[in-house]
Backbone as JSON Lines, residues from 0, in Angstrom:
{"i":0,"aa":"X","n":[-52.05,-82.07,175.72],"ca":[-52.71,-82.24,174.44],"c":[-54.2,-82.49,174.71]}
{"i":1,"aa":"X","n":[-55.06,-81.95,173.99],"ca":[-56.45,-81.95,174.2],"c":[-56.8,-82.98,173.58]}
{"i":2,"aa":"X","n":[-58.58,-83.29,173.79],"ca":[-58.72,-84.43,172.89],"c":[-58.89,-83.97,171.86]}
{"i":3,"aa":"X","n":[-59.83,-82.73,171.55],"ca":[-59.65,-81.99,170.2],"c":[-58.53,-82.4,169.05]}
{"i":4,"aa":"X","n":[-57.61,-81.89,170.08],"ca":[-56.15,-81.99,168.74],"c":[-55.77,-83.69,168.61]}
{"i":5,"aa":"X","n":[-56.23,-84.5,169.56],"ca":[-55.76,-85.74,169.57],"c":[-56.86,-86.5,168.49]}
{"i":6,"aa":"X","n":[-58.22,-86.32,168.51],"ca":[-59.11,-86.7,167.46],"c":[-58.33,-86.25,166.12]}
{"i":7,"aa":"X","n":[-57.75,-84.62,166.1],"ca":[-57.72,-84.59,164.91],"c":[-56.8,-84.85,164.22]}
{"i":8,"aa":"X","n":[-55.73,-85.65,164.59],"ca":[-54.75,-86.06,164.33],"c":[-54.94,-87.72,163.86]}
{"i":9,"aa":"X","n":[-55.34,-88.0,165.06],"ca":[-55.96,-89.62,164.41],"c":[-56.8,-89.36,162.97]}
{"i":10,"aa":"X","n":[-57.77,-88.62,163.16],"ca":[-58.22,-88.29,161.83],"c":[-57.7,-88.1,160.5]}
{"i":11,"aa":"X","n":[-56.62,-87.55,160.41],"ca":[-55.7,-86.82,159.32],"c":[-54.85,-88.5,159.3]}
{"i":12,"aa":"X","n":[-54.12,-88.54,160.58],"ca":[-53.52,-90.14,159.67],"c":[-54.26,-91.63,159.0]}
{"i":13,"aa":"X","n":[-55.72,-91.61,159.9],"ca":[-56.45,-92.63,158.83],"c":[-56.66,-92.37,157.44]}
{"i":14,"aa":"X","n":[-56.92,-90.92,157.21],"ca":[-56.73,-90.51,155.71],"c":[-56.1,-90.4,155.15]}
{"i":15,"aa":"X","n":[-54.9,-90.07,155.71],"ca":[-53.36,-90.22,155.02],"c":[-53.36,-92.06,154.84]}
{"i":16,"aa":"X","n":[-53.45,-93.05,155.62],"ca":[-53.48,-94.15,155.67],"c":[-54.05,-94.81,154.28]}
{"i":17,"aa":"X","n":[-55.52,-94.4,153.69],"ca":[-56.31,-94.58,153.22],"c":[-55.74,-94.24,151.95]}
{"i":18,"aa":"X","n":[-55.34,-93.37,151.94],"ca":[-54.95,-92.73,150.51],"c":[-53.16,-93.65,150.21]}
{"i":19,"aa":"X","n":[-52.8,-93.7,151.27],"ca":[-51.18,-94.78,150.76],"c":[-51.7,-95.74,150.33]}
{"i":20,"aa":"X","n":[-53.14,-96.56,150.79],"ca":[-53.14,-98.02,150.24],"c":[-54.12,-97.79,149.15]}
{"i":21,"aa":"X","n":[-54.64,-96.6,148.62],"ca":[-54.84,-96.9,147.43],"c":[-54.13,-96.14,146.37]}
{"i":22,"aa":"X","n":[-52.76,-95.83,146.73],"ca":[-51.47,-95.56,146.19],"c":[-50.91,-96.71,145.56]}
{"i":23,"aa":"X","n":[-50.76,-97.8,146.94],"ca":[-50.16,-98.94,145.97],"c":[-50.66,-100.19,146.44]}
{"i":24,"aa":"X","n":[-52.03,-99.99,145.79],"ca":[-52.98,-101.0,145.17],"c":[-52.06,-101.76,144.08]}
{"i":25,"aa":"X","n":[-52.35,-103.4,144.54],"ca":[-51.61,-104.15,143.53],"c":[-52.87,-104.31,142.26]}
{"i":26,"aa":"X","n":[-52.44,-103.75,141.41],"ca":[-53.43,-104.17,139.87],"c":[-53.03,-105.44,139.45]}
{"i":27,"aa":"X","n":[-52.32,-106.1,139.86],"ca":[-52.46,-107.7,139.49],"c":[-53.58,-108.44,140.25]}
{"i":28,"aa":"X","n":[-54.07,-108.02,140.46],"ca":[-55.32,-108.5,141.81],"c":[-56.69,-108.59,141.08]}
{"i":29,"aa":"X","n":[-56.28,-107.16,140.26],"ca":[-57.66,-107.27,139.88],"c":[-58.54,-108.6,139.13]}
{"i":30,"aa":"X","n":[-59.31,-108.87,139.08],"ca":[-60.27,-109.87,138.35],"c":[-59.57,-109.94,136.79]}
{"i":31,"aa":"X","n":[-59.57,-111.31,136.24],"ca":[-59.22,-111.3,135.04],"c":[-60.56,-111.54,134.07]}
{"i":32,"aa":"X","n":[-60.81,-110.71,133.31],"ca":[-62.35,-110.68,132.35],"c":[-61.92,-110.59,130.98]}
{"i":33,"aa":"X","n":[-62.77,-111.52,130.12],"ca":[-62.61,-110.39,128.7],"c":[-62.93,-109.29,128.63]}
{"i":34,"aa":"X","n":[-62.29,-107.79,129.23],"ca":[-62.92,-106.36,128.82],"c":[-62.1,-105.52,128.96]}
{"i":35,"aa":"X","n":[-60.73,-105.65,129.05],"ca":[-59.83,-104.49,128.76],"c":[-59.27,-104.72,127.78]}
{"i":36,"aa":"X","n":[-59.59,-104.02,126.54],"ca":[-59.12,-103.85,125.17],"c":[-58.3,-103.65,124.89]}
{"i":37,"aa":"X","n":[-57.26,-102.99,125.77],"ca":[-55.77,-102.29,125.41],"c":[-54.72,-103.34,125.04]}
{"i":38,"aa":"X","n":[-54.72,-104.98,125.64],"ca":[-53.82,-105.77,125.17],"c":[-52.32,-105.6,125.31]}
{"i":39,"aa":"X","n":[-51.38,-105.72,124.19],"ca":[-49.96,-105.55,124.5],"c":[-49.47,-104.35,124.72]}
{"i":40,"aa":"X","n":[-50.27,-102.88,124.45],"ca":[-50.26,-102.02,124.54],"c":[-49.02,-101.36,125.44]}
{"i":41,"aa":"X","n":[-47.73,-100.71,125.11],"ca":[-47.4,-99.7,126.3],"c":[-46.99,-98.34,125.84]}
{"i":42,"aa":"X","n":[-46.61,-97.98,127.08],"ca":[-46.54,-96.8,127.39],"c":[-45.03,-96.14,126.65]}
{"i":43,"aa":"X","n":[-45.34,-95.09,125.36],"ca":[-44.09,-94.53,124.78],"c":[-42.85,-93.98,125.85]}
{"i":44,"aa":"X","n":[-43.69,-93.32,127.19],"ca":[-42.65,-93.0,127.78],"c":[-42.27,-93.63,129.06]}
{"i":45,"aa":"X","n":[-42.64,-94.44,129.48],"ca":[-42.17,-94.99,130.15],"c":[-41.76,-96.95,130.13]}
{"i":46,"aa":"X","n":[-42.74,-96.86,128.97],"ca":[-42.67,-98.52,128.93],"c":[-43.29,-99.27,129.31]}
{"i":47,"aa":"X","n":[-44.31,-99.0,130.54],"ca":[-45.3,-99.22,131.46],"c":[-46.32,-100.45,130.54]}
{"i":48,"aa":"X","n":[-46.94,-100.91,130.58],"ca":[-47.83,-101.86,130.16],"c":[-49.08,-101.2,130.67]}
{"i":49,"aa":"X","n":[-50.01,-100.34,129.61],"ca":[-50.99,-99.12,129.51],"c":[-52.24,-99.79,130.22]}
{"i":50,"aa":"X","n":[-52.6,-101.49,129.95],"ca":[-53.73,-102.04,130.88],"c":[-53.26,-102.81,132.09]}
{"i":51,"aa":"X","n":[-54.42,-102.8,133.22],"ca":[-54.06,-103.26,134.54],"c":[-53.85,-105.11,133.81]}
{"i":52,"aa":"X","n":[-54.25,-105.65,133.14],"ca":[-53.97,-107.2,132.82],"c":[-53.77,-107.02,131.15]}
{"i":53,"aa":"X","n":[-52.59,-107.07,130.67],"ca":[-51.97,-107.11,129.37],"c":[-52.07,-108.36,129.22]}
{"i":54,"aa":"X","n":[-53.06,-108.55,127.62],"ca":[-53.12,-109.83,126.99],"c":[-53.81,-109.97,127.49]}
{"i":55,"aa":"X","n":[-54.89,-109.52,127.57],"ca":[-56.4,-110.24,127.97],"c":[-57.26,-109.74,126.17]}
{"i":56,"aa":"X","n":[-58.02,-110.5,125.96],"ca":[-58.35,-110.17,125.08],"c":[-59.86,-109.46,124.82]}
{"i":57,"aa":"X","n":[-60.63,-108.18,124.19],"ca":[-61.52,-107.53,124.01],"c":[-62.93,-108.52,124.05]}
{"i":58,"aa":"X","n":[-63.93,-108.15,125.21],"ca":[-64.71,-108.81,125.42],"c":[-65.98,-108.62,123.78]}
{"i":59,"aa":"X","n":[-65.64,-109.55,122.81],"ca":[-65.74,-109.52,121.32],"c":[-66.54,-111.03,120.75]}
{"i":60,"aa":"X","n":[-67.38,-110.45,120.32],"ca":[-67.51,-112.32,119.15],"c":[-68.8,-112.79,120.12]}
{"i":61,"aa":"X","n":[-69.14,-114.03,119.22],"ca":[-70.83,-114.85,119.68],"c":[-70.5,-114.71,121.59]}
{"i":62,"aa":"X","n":[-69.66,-114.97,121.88],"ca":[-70.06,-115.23,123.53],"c":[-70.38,-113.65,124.32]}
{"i":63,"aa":"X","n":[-69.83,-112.42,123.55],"ca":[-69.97,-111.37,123.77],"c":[-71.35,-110.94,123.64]}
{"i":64,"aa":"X","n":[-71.87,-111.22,122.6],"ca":[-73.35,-111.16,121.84],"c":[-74.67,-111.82,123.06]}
{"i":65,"aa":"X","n":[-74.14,-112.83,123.1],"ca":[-75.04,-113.45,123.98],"c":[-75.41,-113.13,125.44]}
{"i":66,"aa":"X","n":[-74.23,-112.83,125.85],"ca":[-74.46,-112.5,127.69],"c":[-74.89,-111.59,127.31]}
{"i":67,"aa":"X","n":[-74.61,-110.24,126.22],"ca":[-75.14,-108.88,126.39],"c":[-77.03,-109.2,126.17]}
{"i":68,"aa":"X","n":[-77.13,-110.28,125.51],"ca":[-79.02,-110.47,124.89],"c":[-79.31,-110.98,126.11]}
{"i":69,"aa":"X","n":[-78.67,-111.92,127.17],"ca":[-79.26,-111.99,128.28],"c":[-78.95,-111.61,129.61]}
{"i":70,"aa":"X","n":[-78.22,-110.74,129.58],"ca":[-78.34,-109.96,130.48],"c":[-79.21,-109.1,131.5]}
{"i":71,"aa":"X","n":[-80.16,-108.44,130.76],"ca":[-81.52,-108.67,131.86],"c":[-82.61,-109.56,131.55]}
{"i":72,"aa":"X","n":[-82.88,-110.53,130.79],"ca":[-83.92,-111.59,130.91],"c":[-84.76,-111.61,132.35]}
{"i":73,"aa":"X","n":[-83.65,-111.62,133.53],"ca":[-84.39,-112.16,134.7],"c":[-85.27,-111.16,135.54]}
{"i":74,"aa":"X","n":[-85.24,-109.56,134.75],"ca":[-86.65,-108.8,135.93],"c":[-87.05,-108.02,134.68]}
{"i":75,"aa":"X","n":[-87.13,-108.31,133.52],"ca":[-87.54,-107.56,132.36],"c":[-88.64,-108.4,132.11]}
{"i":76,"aa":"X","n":[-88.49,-109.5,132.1],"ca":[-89.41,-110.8,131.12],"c":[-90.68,-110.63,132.54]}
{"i":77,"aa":"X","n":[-91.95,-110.89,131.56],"ca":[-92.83,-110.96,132.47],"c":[-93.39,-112.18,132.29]}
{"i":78,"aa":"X","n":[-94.41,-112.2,134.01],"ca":[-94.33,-113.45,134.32],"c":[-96.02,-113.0,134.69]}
{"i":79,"aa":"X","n":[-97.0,-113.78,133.97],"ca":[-98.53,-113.28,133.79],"c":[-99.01,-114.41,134.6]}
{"i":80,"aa":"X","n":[-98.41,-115.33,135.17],"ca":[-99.01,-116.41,136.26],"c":[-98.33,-116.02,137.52]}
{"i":81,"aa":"X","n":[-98.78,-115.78,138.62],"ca":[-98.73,-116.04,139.81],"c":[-98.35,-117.01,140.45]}
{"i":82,"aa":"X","n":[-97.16,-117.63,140.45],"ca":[-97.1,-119.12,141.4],"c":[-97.74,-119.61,142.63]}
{"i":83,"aa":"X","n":[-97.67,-118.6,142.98],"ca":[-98.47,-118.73,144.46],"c":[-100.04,-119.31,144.08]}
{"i":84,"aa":"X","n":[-100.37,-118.53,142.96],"ca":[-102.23,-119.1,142.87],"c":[-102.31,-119.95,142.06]}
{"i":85,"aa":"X","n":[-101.92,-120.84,142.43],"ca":[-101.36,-122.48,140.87],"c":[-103.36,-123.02,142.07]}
{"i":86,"aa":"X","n":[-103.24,-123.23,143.09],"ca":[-104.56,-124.14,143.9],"c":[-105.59,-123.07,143.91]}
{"i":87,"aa":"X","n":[-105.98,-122.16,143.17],"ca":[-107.41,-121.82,143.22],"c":[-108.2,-122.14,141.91]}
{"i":88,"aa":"X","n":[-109.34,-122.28,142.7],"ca":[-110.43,-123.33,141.64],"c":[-111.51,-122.05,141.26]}
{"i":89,"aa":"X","n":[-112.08,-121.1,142.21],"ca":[-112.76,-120.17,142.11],"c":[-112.75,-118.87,142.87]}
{"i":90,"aa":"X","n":[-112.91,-117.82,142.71],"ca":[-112.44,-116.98,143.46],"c":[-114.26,-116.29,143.86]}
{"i":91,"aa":"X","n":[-114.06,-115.63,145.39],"ca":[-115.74,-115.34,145.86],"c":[-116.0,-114.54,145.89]}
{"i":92,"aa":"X","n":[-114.82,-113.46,145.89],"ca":[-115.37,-112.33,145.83],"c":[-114.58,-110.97,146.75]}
{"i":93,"aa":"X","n":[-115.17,-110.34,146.59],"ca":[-114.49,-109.15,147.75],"c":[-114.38,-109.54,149.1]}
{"i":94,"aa":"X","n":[-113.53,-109.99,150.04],"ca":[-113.78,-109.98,151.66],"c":[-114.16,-111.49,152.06]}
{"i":95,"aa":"X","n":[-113.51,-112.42,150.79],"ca":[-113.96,-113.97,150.82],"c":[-112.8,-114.64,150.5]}
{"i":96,"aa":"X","n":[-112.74,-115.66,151.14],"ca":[-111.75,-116.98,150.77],"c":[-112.2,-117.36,149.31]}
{"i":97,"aa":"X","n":[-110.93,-117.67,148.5],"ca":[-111.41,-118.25,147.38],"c":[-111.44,-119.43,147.99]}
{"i":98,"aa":"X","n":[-111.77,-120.34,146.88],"ca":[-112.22,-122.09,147.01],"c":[-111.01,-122.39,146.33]}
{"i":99,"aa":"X","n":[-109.99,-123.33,147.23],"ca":[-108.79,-124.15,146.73],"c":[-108.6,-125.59,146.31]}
{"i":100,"aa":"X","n":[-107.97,-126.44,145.49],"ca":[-107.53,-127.62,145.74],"c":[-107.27,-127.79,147.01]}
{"i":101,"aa":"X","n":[-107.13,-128.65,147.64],"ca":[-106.9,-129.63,148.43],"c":[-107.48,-129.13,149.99]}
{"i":102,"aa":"X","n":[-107.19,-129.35,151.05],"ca":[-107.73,-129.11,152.5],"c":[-108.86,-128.39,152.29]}
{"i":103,"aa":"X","n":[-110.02,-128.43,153.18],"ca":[-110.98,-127.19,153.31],"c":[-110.74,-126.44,154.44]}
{"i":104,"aa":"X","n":[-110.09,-125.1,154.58],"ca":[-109.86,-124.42,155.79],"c":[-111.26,-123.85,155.94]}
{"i":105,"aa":"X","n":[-111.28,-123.67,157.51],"ca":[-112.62,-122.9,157.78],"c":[-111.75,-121.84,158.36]}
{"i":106,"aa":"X","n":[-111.79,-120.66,158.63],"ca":[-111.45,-119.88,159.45],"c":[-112.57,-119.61,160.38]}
{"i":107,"aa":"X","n":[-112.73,-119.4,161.7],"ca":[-113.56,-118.95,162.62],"c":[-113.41,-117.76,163.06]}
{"i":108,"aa":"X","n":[-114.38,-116.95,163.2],"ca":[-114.2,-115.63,163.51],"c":[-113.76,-115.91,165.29]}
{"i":109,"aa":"X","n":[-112.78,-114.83,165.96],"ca":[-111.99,-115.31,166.94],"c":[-112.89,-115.15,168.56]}
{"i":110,"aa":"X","n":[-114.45,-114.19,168.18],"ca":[-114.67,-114.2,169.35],"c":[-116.65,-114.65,168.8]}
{"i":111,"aa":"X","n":[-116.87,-115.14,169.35],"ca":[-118.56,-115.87,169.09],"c":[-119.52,-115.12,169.68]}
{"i":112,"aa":"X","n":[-119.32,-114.74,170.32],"ca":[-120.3,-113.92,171.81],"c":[-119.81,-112.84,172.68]}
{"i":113,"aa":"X","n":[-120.28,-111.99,173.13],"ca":[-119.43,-110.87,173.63],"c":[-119.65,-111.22,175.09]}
{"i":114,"aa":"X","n":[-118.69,-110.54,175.92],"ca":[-119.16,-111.02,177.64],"c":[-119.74,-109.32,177.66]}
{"i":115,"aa":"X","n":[-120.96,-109.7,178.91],"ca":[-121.56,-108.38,179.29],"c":[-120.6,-108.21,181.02]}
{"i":116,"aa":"X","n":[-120.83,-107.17,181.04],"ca":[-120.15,-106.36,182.18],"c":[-121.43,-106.55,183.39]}
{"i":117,"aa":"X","n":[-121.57,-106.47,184.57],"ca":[-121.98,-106.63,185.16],"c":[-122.33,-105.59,186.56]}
């Protein structure tokens, strides 16, 4: 047996694999939410219970209203202050430190004098 045919065999049963377990996926698992509407609902021909959680009730009414109004609040709403610049007192200009509350930093430029070659 080659490895060819041996890859492609492993191959074909992880997918076969893949596809049994989401064959029989337990739907009792799923998350319980107000948002499947279907309720007591079943199935004429088989009897089946038509939603994955029967008796949950339609995500409906003031608490429905509300999460939907704030739902994006948090990257919609704008925010016209800068937190970061709460300590500047004046700003200098192009290619300048503004002037802050508190410490006075100096920065020093990193070289003062050049060495000559000799």
């Amino acid at each position: 047996m080659s490895l060819y045919s041996l890859r492609t065999i492993l191959t074909i049963l992880s997918i076969g694999f893949c596809a049994v377990s989401l064959v029989w996926a337990n739907p009792a698992m799923l998350p319980k939410h107000p948002g499947y509407p279907a309720g007591h609902a079943v199935s004429p021909v088989t009897g089946q219970p038509l939603a994955n959680d029967p008796g949950q009730t339609n995500a409906s009414g003031e608490n429905a209203l509300l999460e939907a109004a704030t739902a994006d609040d948090g990257h919609v709403a704008q925010n016209l202050m800068d937190e970061n610049n709460q300590r500047i007192v004046q700003k200098e200009g192009a290619g300048q430190l503004p002037k802050v509350q508190g410490p006075d930093i100096k920065i020093e430029p990193p070289v003062k004098e050049a060495t000559k070659m000799k």
